[in-house]
C-alpha positions as CSV (number, residue, x, y, z in Angstrom):
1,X,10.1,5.8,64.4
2,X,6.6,5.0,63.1
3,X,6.0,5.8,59.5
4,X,2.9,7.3,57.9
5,X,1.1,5.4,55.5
6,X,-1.0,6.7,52.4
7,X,-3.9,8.0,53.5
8,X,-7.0,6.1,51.1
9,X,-7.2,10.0,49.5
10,X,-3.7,10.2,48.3
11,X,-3.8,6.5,47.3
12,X,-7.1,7.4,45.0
13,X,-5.4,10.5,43.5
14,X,-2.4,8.7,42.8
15,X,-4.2,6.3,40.9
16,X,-6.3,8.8,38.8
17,X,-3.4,10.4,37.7
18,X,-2.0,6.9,36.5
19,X,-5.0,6.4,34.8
20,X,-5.3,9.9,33.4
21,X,-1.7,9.7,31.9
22,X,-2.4,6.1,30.8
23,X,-5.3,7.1,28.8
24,X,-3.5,10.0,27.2
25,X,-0.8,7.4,26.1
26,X,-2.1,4.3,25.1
27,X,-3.8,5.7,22.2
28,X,-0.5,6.9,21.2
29,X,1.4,3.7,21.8
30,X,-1.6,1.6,19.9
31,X,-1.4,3.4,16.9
32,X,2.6,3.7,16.9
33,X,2.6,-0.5,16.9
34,X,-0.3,-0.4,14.1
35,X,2.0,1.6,12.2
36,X,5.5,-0.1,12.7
37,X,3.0,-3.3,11.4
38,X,1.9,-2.0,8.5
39,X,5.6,-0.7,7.7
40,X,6.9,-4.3,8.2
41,X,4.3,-5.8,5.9
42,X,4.8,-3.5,3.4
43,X,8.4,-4.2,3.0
44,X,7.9,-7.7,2.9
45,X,5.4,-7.3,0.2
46,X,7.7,-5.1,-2.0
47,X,10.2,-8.3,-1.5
48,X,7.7,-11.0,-2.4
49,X,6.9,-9.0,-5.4
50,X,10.2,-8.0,-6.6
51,X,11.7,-11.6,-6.2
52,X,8.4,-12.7,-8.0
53,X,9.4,-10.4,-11.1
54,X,13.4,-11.1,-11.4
55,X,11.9,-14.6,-11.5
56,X,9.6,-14.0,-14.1
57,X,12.1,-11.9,-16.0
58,X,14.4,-15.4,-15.6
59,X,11.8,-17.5,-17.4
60,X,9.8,-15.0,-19.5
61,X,12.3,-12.6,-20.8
62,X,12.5,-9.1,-20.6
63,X,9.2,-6.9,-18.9
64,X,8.9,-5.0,-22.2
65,X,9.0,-8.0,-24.1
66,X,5.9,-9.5,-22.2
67,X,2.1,-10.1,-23.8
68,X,0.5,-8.0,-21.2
69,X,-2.3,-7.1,-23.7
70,X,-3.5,-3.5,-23.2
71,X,-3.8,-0.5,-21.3
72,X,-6.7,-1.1,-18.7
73,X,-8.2,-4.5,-20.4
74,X,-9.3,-7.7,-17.8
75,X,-7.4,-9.7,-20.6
76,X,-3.9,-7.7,-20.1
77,X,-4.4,-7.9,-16.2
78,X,-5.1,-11.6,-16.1
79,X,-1.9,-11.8,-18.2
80,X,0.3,-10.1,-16.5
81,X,-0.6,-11.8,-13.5
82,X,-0.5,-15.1,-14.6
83,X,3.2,-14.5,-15.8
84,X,4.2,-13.6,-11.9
85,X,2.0,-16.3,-10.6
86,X,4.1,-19.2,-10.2
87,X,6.7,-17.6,-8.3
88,X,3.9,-15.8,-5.9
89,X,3.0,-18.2,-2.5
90,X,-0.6,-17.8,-2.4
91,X,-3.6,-19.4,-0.7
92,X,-6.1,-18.0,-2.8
93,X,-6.3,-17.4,-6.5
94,X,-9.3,-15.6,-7.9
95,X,-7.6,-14.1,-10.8
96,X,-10.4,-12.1,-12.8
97,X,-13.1,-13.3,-10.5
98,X,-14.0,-11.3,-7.4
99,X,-14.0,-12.2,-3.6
100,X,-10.0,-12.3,-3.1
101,X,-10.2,-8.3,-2.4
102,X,-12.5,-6.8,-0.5
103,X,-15.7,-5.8,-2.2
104,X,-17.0,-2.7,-0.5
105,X,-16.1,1.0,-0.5
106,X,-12.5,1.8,0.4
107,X,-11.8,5.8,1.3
108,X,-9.1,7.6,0.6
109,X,-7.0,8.8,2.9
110,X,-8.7,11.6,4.8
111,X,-11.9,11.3,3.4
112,X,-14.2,10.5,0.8
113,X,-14.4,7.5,-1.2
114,X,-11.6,6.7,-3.4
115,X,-11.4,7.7,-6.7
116,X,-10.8,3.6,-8.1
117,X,-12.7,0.8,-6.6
118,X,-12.1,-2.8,-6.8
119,X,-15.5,-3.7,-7.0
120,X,-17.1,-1.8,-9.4
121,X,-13.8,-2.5,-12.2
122,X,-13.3,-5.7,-13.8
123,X,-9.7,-4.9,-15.4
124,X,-8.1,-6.2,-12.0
125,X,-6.7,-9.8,-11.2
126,X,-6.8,-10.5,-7.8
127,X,-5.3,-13.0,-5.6
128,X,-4.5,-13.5,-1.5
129,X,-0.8,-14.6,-0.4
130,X,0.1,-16.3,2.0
131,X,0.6,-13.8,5.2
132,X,-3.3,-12.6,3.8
133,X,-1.9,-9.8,2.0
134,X,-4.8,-9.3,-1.1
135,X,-3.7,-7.7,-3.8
136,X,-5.0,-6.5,-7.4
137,X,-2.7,-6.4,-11.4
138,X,-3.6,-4.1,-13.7
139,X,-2.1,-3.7,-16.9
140,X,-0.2,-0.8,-19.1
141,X,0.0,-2.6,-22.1
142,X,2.4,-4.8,-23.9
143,X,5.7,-2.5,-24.3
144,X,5.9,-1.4,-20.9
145,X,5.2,2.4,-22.5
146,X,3.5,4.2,-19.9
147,X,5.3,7.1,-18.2
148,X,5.1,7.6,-14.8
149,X,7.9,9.6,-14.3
150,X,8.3,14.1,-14.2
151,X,10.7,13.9,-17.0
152,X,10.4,11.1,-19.2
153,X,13.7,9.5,-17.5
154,X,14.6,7.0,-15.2
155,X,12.7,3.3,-13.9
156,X,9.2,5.1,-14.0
157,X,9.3,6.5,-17.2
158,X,8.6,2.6,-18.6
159,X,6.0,1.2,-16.2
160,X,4.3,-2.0,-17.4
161,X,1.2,-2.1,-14.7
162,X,0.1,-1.5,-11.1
163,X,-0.1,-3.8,-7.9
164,X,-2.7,-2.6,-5.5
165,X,-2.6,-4.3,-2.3
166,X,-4.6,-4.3,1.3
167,X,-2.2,-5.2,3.7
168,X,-4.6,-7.0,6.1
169,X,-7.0,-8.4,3.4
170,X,-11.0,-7.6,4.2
171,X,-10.3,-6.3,7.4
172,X,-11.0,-2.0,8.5
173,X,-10.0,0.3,7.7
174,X,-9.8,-0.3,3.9
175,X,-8.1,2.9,3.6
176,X,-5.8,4.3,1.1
177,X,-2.7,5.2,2.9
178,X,-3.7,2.9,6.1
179,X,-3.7,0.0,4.7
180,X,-4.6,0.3,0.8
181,X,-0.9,0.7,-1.1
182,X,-0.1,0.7,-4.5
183,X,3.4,-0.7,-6.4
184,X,4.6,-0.2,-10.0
185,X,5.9,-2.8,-12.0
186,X,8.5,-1.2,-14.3
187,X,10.4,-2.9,-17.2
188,X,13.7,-2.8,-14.4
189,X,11.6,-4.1,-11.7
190,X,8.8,-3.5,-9.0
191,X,9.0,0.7,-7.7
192,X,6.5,1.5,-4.3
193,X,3.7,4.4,-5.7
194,X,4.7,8.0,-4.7
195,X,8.5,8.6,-5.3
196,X,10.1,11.6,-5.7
197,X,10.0,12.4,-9.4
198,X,6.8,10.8,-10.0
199,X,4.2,12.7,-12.1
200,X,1.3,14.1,-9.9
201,X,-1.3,10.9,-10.6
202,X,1.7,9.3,-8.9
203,X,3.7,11.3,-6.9
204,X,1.4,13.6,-5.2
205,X,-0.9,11.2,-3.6
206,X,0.0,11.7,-0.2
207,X,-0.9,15.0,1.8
208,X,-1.7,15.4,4.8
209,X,-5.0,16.5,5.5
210,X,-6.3,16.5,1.4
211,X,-9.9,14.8,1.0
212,X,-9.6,14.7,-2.4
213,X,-10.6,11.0,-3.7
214,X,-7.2,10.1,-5.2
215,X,-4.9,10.9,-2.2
216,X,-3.6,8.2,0.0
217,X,-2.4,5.1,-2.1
218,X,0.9,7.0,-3.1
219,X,2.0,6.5,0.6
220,X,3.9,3.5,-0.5
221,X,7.2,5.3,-1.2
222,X,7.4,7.5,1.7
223,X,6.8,4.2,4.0
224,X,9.1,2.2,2.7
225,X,12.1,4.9,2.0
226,X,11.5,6.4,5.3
227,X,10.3,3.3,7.8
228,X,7.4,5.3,9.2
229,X,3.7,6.4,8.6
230,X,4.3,10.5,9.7
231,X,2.3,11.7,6.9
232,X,-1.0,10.8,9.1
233,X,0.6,13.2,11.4
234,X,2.0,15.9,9.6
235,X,2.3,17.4,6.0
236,X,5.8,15.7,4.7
237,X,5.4,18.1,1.1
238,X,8.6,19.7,1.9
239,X,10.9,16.7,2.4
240,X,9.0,14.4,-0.5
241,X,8.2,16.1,-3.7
């Protein structure tokens, strides 16, 4: 018995439904891989950075015990980043000199420009490693007194400076919560920005749909305790507070 064969109409509908359903999903899928990058290199960075400082802590001493100059100088950034630097694999070193980071406007996440940029503050050392991950020190202050934390307890309450990092160097979106992330360097050891307990210039960072000009870099905890990016999707204020 003779079979009938697609008539060039079906054929043509057929394929505009493939390509209907393939535009509605590729987007998707695009942005899901974007994501599980970003999660992957920010992991890695929290491990170059933490094996950086127990080496540090090895040769230096103690965190609290550090000359890390003071709160918000250039002097106490370039030192405290040139006590990590040997143990950091870089391919560029600017330290307080700019071009490492990138030098234009970064936004935060769902909006305006963010509230602290790189190029228009000179308290920042900045440097490149070696998977092109730039990143920025800036200092507390010798002591490692500046509290972080709700309650005055715990890691965060001692935090001796900040590591502010773009996962993919100059390149878009130069966004805070995209791609701009932020890591505390405690007297017990390097803490991702935004964790539970942290006071709101720490903590409270993240939120879905905010445009105020500080919210975004305090992404870093929920990304790496959780493995996923959902606050670009949803409001996570209920499970992270």
């Amino acid at each position: 018995m003779k079979k009938n064969a697609f008539t060039l109409a079906e054929v043509l509908i057929t394929l505009g439904i493939i390509g209907v359903v393939a535009a509605m999903t590729m987007p998707v899928l695009i942005q899901n891989q974007r994501e599980k990058v970003v999660v992957t290199q920010l992991k890695k960075v929290q491990s170059v950075f933490s094996q950086a400082f127990l080496m540090a802590v090895e040769v230096n001493g103690m965190a609290e015990d550090w000359d890390i100059g003071t709160e918000d100088s250039s002097a106490g950034a370039q030192k405290l980043y040139n006590i990590m630097k040997p143990y950091l694999l870089k391919v560029e070193d600017c330290n307080l000199k700019k071009g490492c980071f990138y030098e234009g406007t970064y936004k935060s996440l769902n909006g305006p420009s963010y509230a602290w940029q790189p190029s228009v503050h000179s308290v920042y050392a900045r440097g490149i490693l070696a998977d092109g991950t730039a990143f920025l020190f800036w200092s507390a202050g010798s002591g490692c007194e500046l509290d972080a934390s709700k309650d005055g307890k715990g890691p965060l309450s001692r935090v001796c400076g900040t590591i502010y990092v773009d996962v993919n160097g100059h390149r878009k979106p130069n966004r805070a919560g995209v791609d701009y992330f932020e890591f505390l360097i405690t007297k017990n050891g390097i803490y991702p920005g935004g964790l539970p307990g942290s006071k709101s210039k720490y903590g409270t960072q993240c939120k879905y749909n905010d445009i105020s000009n500080t919210n975004g870099a305090s992404c870093t905890g929920w990304v790496i305790t959780n493995g996923n990016m959902d606050y670009l999707k949803r409001d996570i204020s209920s499970e992270w507070n």
